[in-house]
KOLVOVEX-905586 format. One record per atom (N, C-alpha, C): residue in one letter; chain; atom name; x, y, z. Coordinates in Angstrom, 1 decimal, padded with zeros to 4 digits. Layout:
N
BAVEX, A, A, CA, X, Y, Z
...
# end
This chain:
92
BAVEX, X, A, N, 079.2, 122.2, 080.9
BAVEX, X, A, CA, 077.8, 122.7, 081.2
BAVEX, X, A, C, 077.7, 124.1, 080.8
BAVEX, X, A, N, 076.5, 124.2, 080.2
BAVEX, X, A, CA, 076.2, 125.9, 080.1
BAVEX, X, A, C, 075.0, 126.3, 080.6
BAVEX, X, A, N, 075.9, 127.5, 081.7
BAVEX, X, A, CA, 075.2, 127.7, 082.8
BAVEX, X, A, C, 074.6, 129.3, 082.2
BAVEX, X, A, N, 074.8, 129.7, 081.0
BAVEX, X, A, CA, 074.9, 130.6, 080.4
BAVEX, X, A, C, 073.0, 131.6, 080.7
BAVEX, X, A, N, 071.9, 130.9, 080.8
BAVEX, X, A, CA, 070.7, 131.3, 080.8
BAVEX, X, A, C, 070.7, 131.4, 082.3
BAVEX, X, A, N, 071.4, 131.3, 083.0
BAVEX, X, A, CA, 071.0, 131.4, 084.5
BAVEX, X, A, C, 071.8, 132.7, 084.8
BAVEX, X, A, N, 071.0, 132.9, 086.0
BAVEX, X, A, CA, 071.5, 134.5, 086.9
BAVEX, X, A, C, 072.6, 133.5, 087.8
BAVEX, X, A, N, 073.4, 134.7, 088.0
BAVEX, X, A, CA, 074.9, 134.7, 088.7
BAVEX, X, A, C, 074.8, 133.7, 090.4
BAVEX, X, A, N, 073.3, 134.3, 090.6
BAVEX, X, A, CA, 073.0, 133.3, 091.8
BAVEX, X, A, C, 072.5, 131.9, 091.7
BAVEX, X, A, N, 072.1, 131.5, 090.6
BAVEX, X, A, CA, 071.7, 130.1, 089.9
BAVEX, X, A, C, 073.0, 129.6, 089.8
BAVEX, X, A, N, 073.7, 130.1, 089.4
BAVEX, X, A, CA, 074.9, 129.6, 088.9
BAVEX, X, A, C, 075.7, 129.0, 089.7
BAVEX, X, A, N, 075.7, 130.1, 090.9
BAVEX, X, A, CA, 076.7, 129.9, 092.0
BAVEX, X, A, C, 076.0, 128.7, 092.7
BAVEX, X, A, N, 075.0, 128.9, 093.3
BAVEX, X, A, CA, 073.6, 127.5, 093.4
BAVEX, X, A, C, 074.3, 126.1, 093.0
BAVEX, X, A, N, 074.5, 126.1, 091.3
BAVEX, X, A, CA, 074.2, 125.0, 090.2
BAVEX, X, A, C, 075.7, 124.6, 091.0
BAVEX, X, A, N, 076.8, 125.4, 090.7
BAVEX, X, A, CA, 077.8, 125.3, 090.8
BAVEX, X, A, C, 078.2, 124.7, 092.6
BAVEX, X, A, N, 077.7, 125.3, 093.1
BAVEX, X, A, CA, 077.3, 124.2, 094.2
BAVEX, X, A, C, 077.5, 123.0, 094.7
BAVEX, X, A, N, 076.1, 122.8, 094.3
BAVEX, X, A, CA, 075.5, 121.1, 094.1
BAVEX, X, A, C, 076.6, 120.1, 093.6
BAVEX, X, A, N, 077.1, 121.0, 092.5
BAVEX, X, A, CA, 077.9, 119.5, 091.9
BAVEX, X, A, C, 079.0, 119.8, 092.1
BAVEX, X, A, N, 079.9, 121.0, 093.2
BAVEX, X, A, CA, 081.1, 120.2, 094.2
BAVEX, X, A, C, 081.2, 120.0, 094.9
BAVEX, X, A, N, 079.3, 119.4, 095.5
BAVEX, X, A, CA, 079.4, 119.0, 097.0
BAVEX, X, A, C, 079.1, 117.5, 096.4
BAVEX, X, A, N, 078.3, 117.5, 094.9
BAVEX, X, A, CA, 078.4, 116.0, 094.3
BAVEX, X, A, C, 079.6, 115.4, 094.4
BAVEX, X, A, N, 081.0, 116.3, 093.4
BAVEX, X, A, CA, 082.3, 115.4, 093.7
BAVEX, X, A, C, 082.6, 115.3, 094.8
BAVEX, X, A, N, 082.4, 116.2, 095.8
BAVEX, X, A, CA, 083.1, 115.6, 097.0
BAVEX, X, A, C, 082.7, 114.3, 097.4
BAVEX, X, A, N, 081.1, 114.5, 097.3
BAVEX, X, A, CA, 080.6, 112.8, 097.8
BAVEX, X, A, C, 081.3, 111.6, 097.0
BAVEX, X, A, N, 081.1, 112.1, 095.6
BAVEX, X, A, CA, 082.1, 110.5, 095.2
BAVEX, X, A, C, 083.0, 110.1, 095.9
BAVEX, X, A, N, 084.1, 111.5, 096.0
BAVEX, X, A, CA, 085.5, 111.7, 096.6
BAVEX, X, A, C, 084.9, 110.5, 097.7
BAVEX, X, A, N, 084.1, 110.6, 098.7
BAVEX, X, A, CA, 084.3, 110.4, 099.7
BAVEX, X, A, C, 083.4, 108.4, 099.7
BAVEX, X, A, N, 082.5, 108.8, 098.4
BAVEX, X, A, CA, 082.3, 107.2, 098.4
BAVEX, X, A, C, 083.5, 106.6, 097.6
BAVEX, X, A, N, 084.0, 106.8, 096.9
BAVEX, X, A, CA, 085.3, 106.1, 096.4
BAVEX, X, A, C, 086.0, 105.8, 097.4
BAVEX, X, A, N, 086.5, 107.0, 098.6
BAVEX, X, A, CA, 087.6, 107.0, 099.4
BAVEX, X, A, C, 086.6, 105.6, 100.5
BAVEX, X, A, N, 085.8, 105.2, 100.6
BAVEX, X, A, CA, 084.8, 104.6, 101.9
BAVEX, X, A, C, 085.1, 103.6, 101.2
BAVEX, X, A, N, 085.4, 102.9, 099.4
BAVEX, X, A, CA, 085.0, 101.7, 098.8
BAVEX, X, A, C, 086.2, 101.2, 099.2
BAVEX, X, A, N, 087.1, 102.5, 098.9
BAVEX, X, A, CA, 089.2, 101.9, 099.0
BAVEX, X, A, C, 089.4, 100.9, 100.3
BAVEX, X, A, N, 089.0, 101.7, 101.3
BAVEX, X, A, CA, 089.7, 101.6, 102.2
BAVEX, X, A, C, 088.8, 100.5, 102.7
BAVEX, X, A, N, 087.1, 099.9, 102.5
BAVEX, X, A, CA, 086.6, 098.8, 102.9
BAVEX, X, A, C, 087.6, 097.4, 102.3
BAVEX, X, A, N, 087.5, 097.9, 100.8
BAVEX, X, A, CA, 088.2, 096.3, 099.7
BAVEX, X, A, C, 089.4, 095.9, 100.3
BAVEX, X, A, N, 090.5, 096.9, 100.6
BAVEX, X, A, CA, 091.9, 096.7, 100.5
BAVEX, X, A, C, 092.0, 096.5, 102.5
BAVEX, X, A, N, 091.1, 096.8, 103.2
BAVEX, X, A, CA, 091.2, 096.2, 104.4
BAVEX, X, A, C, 090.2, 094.7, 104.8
BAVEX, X, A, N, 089.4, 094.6, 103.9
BAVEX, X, A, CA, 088.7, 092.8, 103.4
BAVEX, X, A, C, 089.8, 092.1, 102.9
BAVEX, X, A, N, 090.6, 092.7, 101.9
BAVEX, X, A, CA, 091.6, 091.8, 100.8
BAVEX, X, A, C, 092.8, 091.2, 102.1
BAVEX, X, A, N, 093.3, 092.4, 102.6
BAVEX, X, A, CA, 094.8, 092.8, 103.3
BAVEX, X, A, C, 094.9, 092.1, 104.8
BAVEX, X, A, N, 093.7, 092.7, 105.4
BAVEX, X, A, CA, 094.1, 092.6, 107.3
BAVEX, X, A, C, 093.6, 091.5, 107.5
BAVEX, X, A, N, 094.5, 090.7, 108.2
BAVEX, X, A, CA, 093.9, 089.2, 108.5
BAVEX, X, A, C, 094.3, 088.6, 109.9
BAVEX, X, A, N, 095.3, 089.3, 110.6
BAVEX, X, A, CA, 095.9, 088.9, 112.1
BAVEX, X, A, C, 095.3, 090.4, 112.7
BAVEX, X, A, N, 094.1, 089.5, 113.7
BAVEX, X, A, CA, 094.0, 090.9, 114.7
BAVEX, X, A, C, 094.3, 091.1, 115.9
BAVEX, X, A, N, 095.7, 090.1, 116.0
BAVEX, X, A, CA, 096.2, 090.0, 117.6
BAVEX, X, A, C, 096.9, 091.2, 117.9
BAVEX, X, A, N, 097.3, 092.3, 116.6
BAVEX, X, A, CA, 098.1, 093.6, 117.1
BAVEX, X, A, C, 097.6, 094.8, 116.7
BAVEX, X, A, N, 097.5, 095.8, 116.9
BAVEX, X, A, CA, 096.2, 097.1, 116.8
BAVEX, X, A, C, 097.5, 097.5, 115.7
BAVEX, X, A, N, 098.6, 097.2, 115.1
BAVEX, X, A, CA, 099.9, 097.7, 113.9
BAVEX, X, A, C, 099.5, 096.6, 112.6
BAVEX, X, A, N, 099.6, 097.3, 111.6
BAVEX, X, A, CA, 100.0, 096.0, 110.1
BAVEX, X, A, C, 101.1, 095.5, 110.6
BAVEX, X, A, N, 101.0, 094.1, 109.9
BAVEX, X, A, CA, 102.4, 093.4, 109.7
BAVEX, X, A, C, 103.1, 094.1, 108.3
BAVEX, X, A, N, 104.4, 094.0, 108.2
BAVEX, X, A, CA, 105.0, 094.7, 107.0
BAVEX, X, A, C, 104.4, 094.0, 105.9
BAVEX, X, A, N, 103.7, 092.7, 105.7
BAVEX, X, A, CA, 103.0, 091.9, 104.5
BAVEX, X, A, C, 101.6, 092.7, 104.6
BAVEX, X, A, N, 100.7, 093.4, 105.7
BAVEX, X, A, CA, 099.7, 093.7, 105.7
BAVEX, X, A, C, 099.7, 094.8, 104.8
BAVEX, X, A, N, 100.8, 095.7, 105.7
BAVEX, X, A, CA, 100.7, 097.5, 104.8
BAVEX, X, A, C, 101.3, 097.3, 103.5
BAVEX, X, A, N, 101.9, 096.5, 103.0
BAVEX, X, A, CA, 102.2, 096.3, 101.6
BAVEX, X, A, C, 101.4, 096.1, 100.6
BAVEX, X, A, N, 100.6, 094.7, 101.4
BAVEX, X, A, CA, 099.1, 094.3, 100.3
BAVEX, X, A, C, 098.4, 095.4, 100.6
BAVEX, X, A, N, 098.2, 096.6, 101.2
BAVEX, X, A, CA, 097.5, 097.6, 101.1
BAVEX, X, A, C, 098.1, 098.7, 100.7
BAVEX, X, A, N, 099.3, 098.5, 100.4
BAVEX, X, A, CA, 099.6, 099.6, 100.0
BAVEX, X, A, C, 100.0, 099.9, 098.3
BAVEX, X, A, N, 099.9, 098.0, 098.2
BAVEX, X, A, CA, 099.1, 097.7, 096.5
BAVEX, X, A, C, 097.8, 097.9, 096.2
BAVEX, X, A, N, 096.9, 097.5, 097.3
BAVEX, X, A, CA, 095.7, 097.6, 096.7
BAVEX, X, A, C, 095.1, 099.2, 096.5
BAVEX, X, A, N, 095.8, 100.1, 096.8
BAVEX, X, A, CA, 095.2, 101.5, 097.0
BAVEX, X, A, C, 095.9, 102.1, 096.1
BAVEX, X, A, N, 097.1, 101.4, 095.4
BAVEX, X, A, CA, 097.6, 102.2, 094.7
BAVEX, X, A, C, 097.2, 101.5, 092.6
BAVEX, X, A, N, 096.2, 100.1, 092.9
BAVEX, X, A, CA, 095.7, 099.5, 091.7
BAVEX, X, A, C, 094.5, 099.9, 091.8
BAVEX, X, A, N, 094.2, 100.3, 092.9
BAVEX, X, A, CA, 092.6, 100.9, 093.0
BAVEX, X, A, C, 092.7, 102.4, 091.8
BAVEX, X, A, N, 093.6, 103.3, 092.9
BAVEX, X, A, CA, 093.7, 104.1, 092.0
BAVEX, X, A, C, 093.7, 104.5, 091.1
BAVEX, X, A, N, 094.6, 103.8, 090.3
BAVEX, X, A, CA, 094.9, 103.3, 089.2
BAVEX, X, A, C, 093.6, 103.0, 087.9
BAVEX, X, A, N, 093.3, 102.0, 088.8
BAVEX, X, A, CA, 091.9, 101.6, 087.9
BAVEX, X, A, C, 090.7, 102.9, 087.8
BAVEX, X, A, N, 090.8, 103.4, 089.0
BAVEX, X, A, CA, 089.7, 104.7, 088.5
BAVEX, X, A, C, 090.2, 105.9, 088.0
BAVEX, X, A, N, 091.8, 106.1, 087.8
BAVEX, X, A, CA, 092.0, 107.2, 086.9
BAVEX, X, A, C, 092.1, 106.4, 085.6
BAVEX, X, A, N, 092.0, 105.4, 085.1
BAVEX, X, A, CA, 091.6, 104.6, 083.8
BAVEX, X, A, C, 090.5, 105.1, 083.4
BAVEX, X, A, N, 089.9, 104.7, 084.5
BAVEX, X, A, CA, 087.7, 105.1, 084.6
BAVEX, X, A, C, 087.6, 106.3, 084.0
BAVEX, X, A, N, 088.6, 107.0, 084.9
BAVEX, X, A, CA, 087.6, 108.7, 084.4
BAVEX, X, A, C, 088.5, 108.9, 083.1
BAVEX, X, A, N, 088.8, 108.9, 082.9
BAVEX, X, A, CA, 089.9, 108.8, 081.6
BAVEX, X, A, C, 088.9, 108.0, 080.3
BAVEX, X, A, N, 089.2, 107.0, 080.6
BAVEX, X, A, CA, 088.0, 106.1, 079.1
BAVEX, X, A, C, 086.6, 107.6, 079.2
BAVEX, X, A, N, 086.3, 107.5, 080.4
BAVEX, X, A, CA, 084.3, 108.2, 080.8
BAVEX, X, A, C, 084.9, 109.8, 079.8
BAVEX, X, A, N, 085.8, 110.4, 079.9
BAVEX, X, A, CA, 085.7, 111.5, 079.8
BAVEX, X, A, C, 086.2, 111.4, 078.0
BAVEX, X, A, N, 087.2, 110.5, 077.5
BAVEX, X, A, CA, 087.1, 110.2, 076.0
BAVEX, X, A, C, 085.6, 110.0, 075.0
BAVEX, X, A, N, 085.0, 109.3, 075.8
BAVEX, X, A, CA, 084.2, 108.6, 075.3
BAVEX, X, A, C, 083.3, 110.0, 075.5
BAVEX, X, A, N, 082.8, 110.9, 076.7
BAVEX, X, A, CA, 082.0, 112.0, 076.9
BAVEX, X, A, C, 083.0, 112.5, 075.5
BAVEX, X, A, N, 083.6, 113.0, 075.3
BAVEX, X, A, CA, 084.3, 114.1, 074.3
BAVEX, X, A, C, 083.5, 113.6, 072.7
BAVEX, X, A, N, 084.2, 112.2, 072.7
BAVEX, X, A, CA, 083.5, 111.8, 071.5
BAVEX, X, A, C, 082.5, 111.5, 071.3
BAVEX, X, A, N, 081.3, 111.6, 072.5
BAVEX, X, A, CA, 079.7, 112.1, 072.5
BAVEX, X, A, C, 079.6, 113.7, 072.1
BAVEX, X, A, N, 080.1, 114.2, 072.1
BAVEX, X, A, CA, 079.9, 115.7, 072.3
BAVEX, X, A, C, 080.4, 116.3, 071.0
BAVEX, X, A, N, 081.7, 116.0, 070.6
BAVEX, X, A, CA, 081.8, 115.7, 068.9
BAVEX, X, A, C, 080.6, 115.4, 067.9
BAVEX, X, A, N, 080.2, 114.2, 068.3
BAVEX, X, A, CA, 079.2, 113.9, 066.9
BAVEX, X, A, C, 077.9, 114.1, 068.1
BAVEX, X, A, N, 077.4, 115.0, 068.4
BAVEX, X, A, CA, 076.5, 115.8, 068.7
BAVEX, X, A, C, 076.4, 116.9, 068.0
BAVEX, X, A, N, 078.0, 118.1, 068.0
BAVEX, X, A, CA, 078.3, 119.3, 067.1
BAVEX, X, A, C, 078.1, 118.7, 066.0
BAVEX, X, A, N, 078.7, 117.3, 065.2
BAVEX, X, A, CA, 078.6, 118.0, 063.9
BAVEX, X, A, C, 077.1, 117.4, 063.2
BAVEX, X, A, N, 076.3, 117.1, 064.2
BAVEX, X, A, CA, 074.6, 116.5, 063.4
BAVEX, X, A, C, 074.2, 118.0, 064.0
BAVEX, X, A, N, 074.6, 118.2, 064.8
BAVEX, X, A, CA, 073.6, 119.9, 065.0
BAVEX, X, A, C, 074.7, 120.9, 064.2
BAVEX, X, A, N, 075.4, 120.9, 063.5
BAVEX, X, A, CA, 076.5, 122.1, 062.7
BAVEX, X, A, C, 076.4, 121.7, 061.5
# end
C-alpha cells in the first residue's frame, strides 16, 4: 500500500484499521478452527477431559487446518505478486 499522499496521522489512522482488520481474521479463523475440529472430534460428553482419541483428532485437525491456510495465504499472496507484476509492466 502507498500511504505516501497521506499526513502521518492518516497514516497512522490507515494503518490502524487494517491491524485491527488482521486481528479480526486472526480471530475469525481462530472461532472457524476451533468450531470444525470440536464438530469433527468431541463426541463422548460423559467427562468435562478429551479422551486420548479426542485430543488427537484435534490435534490433527488444527494442525491440517493450519496447514491449509498457510497454503491460502501463500497461493493469495503469489498470485497478488503476479498481479502486481503485469500491472508494472502495462504501466512501465
Amino acid at each position: 500500500m502507498d500511504f505516501s499522499g497521506l499526513s502521518s496521522a492518516e497514516q497512522a489512522h490507515v494503518t490502524k484499521l487494517v491491524e485491527k482488520r488482521q486481528f479480526q481474521g486472526f480471530l475469525t479463523m481462530y472461532g472457524k478452527l476451533v468450531e470444525r475440529c470440536f464438530n469433527h472430534c468431541v463426541n463422548d460428553f460423559t467427562s468435562k477431559s478429551l479422551s486420548s482419541k479426542e485430543e488427537q483428532c484435534v490435534n490433527n485437525c488444527a494442525e491440517k487446518f493450519m496447514k491449509h491456510s498457510e497454503r491460502v495465504s501463500a497461493r493469495f499472496a503469489e498470485i497478488n505478486a503476479e498481479v502486481m507484476g503485469s500491472q508494472k509492466n502495462v504501466s512501465g
